[in-house]
C-alpha positions as CSV (number, residue, x, y, z in Angstrom):
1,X,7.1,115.2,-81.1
2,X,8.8,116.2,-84.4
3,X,6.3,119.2,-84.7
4,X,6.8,120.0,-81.3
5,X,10.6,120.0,-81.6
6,X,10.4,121.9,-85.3
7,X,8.2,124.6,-83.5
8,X,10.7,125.0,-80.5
9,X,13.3,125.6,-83.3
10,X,11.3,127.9,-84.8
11,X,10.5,130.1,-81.7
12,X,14.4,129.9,-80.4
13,X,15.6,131.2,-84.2
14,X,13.1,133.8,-84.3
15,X,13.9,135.5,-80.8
16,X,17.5,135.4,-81.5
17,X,17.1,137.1,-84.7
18,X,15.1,140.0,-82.7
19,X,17.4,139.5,-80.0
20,X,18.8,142.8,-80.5
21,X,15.9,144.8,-80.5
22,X,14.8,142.9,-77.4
23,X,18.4,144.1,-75.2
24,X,18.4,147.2,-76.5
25,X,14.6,147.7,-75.2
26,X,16.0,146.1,-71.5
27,X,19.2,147.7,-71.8
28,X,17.9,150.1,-69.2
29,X,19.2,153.6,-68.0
30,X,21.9,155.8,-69.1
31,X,24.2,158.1,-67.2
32,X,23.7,161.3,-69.0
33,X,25.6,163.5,-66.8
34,X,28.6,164.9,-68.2
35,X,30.6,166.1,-64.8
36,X,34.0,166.1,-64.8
37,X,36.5,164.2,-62.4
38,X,39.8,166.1,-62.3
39,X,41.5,166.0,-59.2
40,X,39.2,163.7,-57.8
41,X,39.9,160.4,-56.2
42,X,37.9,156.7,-56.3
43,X,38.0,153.2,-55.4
44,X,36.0,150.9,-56.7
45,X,36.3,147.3,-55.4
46,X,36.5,144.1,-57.9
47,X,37.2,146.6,-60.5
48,X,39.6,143.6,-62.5
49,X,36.2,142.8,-64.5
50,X,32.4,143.0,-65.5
51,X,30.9,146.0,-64.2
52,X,33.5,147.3,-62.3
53,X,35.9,147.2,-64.6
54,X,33.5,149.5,-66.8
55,X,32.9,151.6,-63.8
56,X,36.4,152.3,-63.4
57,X,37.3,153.0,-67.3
58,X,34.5,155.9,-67.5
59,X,35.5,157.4,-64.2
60,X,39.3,157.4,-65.2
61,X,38.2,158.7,-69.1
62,X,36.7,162.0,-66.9
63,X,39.7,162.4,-65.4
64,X,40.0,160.6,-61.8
65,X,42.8,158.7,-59.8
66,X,41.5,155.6,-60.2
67,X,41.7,152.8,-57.3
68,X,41.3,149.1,-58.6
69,X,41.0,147.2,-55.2
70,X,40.8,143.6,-56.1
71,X,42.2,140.0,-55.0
72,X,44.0,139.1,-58.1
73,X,46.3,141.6,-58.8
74,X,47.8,140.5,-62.0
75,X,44.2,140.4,-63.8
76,X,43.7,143.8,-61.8
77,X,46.8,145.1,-63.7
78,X,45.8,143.8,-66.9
79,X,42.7,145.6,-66.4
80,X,44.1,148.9,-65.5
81,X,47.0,148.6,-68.4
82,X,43.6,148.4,-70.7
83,X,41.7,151.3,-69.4
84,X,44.9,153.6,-69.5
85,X,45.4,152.9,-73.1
86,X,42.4,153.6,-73.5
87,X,41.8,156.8,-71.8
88,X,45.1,158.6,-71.7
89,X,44.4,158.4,-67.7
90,X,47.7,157.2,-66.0
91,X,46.1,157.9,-62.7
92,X,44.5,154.1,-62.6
93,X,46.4,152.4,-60.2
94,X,45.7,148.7,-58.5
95,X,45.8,147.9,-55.0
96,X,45.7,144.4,-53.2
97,X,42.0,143.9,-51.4
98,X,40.8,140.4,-50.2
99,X,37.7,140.8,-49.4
100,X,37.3,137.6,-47.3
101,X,39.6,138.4,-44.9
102,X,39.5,141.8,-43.0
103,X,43.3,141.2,-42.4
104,X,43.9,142.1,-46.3
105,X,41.2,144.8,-46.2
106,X,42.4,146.7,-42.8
107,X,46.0,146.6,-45.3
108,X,44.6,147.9,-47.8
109,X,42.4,150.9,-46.2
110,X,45.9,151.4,-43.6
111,X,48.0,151.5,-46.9
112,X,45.4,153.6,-49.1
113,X,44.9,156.1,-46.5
114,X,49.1,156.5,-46.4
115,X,49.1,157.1,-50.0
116,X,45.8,159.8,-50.5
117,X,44.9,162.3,-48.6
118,X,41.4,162.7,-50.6
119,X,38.8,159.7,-51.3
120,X,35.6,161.4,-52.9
121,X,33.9,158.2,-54.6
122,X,33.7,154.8,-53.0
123,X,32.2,152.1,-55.1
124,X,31.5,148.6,-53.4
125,X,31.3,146.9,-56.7
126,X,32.5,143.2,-55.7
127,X,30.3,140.2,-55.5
128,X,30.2,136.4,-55.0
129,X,27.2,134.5,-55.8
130,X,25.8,131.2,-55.3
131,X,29.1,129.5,-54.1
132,X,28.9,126.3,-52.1
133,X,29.2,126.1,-48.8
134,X,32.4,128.1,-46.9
135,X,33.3,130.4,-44.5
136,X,35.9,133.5,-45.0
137,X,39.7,133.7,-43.2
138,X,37.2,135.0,-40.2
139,X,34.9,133.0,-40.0
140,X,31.9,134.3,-42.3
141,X,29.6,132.7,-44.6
142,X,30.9,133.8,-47.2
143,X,28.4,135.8,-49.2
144,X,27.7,137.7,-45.7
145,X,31.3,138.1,-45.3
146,X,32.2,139.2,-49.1
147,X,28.9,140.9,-50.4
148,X,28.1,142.9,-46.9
149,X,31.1,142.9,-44.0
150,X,33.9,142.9,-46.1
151,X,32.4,146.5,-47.3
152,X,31.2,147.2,-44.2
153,X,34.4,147.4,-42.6
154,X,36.2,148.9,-45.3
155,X,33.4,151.8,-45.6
156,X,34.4,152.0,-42.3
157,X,37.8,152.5,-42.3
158,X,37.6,154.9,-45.2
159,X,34.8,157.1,-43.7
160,X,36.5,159.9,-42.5
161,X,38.7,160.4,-45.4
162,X,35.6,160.6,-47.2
163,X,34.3,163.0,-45.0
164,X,37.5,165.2,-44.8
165,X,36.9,165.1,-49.0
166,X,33.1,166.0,-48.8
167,X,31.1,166.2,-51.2
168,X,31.2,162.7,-51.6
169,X,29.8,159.4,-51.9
170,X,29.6,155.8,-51.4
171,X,27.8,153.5,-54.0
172,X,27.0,150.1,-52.9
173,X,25.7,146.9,-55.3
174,X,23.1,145.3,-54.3
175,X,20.6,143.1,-57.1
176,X,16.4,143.2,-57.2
177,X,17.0,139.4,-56.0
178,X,17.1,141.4,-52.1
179,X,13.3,140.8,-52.3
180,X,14.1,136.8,-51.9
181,X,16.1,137.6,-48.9
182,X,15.8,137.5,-45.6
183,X,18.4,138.9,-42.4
184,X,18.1,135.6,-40.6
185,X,19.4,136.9,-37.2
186,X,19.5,133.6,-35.7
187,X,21.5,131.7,-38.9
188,X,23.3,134.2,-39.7
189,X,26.3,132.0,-41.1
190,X,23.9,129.5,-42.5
191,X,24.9,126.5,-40.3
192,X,21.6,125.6,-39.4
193,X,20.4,126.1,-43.2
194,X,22.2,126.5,-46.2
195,X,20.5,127.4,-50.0
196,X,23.6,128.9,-52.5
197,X,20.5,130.6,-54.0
198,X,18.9,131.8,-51.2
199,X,22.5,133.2,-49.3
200,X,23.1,135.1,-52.4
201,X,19.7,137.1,-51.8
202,X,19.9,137.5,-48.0
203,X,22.9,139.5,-49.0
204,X,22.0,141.7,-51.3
205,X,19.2,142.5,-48.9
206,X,22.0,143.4,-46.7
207,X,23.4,145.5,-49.1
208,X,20.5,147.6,-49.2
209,X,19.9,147.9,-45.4
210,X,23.4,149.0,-44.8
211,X,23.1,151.8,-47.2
212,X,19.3,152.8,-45.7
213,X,21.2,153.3,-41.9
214,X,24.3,154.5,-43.3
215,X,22.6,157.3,-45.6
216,X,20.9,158.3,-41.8
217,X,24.8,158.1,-39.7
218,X,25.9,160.3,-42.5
219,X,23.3,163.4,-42.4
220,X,25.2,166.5,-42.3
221,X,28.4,165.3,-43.6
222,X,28.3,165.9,-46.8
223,X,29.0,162.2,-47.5
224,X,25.4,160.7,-49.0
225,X,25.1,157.0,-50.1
226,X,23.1,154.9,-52.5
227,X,22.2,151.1,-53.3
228,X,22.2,150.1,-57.1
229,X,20.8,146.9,-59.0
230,X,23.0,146.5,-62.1
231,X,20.2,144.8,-64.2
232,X,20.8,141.2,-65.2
233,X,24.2,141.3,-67.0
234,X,26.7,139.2,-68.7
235,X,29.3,138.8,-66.1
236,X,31.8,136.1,-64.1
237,X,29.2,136.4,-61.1
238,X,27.8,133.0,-61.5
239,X,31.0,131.4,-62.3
240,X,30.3,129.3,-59.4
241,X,27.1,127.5,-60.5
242,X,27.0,125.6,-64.0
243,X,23.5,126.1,-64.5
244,X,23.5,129.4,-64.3
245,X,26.3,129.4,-66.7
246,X,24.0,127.4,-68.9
247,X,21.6,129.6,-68.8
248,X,24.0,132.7,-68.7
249,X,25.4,131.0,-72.1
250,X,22.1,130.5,-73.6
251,X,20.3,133.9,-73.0
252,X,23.6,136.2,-73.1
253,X,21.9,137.7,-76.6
254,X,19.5,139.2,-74.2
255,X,21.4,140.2,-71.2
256,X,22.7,143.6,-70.5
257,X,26.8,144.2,-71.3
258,X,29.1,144.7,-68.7
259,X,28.8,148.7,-70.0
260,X,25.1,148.8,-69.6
261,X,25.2,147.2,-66.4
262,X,27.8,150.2,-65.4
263,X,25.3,152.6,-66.2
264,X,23.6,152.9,-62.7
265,X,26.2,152.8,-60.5
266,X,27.9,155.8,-62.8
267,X,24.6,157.5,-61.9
268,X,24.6,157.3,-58.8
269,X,28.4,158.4,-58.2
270,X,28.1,161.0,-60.6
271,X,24.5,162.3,-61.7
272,X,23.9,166.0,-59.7
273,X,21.2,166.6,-57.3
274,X,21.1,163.1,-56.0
275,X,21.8,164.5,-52.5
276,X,18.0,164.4,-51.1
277,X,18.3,161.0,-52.5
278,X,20.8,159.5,-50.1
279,X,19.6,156.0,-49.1
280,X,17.6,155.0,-51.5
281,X,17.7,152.3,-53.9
282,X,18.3,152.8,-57.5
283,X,17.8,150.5,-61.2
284,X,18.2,151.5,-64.6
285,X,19.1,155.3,-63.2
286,X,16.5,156.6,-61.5
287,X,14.5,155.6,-57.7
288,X,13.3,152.1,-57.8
289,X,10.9,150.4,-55.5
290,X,12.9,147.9,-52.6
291,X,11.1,145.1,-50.9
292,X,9.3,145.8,-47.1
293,X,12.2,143.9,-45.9
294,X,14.4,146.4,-47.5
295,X,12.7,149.5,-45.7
296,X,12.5,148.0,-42.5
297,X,13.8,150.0,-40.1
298,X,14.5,147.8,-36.8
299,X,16.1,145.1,-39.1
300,X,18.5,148.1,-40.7
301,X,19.3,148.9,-37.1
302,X,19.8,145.3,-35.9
303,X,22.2,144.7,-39.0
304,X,24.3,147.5,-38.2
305,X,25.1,147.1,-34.6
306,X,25.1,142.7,-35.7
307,X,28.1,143.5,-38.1
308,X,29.9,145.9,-35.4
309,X,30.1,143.2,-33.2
310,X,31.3,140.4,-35.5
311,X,33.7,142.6,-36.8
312,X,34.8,144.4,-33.6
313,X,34.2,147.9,-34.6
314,X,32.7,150.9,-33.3
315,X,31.6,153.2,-35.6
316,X,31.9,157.1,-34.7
């Protein structure tokens, strides 16, 4: 047992001494474009932290009017105080958005709309994952609920501002975990069965067959969409589950930054060209494959006119 143990030491000590080398080879793509953002105008939701917070401090460093739409507002301010500073952008501006209760985000997309007349960049950045068991103020499970309909409807409500300021684009997170999921039409709230794990994936899986229909609603508008896994990165995502904070804890030396993990979505609302790629699902920058479920065509369709009716919308 000592031998064993004194081995295990051994291996552990040696792979975080070439833990660099190992992240730096799974650090993944880079978004090499150098275009320019003057004049132009993005939200980005969850922008307070992680990913989204890096989103939003290399859009505003090119220049843009930076939306932070996030539930708490005073770590959203903190955030945006940062990324000014840091900058020289005053243009980053925070806005109230609950995404668990369509009452918060029809305020925000009724007050946003007031204030802008343009909106050329929408990035659906925030997340929950693997919470416990509970519905939103509607009635939602609340992965579904956060991770797809709360975007949903706010992608809908901001559509035809971002048509009005076409070119422009919608980038939506997803995660390579939407190949464990499954659109369980007949539980979709997970009432009948409920895995933490498991809900996390079916929405992801979401996320991707949202952008596949939206991408075809959109042809000819000059609006073109995308779907983005991150890579595995250190975040406050799976603040909700101990082990994975364990683990999180244990292989962060390996795990993209919250920088790295930026790196895609910049891509994808930046990189030129991309237009023939609306749709699609991107990793580490370029095309990446998506599961069968994900390219399913009847389920995209289902999904779509499923989330009109829970939410009560009509999409033009």
């Amino acid at each position: 047992m000592m031998v064993f143990l004194g081995l295990l030491a051994s291996f552990l000590s040696f792979l975080y001494v070439i833990a660099p080398s190992i992240r730096k080879f799974f650090a993944g793509g880079v978004c090499r474009t150098d275009v320019q953002l003057p004049g132009k105008v993005v939200v980005i939701t969850g922008a307070n932290t992680g990913i989204g917070k890096e989103t939003a401090r290399e859009l505003a460093r090119r220049g843009a009017r930076v939306y932070i739409a996030c539930r708490d507002v005073l770590k959203g301010e903190s955030a945006a105080s940062e990324i000014r500073a840091d900058t020289k952008n005053s243009q980053v501006l925070v806005r109230k958005l609950d995404l668990s209760d369509t009452k918060s985000i029809r305020a925000f997309a009724e007050g946003f709309l007031a204030e802008e007349k343009q909106l050329h960049i929408l990035i659906n950045n925030a997340g929950v994952m693997m919470c416990p068991y509970s519905k939103t103020a509607d009635g939602f499970e609340t992965h579904l609920g956060v991770n797809h309909l709360g975007h949903f409807l706010l992608t809908h409500l901001l559509l035809e501002r971002l048509k009005e300021s076409a070119p422009a684009r919608v980038v939506n997170l997803s995660s390579v975990v939407h190949i464990a999921g499954k659109i369980r039409f007949h539980d979709l709230q997970g009432e009948k069965r409920y895995s933490r794990g498991f809900a996390y994936c079916h929405s992801k899986l979401a996320n991707v067959l949202f952008t596949r229909e939206l991408a075809k609603k959109l042809q000819g508008t000059g609006v073109t969409t995308y779907s983005v896994h991150p890579g595995i990165v250190r975040s406050e995502l799976v603040r909700h589950s101990f082990l994975m904070c364990l683990l999180w804890r244990l292989f962060s030396p390996f795990l993209k930054s919250a920088r790295e993990g930026a790196q895609t979505s910049l891509h994808c609302a930046l990189a030129e060209g991309l237009e023939p790629q609306s749709g699609k699902y991107f990793s580490d920058c370029k095309k990446a494959w998506v599961s069968p479920r994900a390219r399913n065509n009847k389920t995209a369709e289902r999904l779509w006119a499923v989330s009109c009716e829970l939410l009560g919308i009509q999409w033009k």
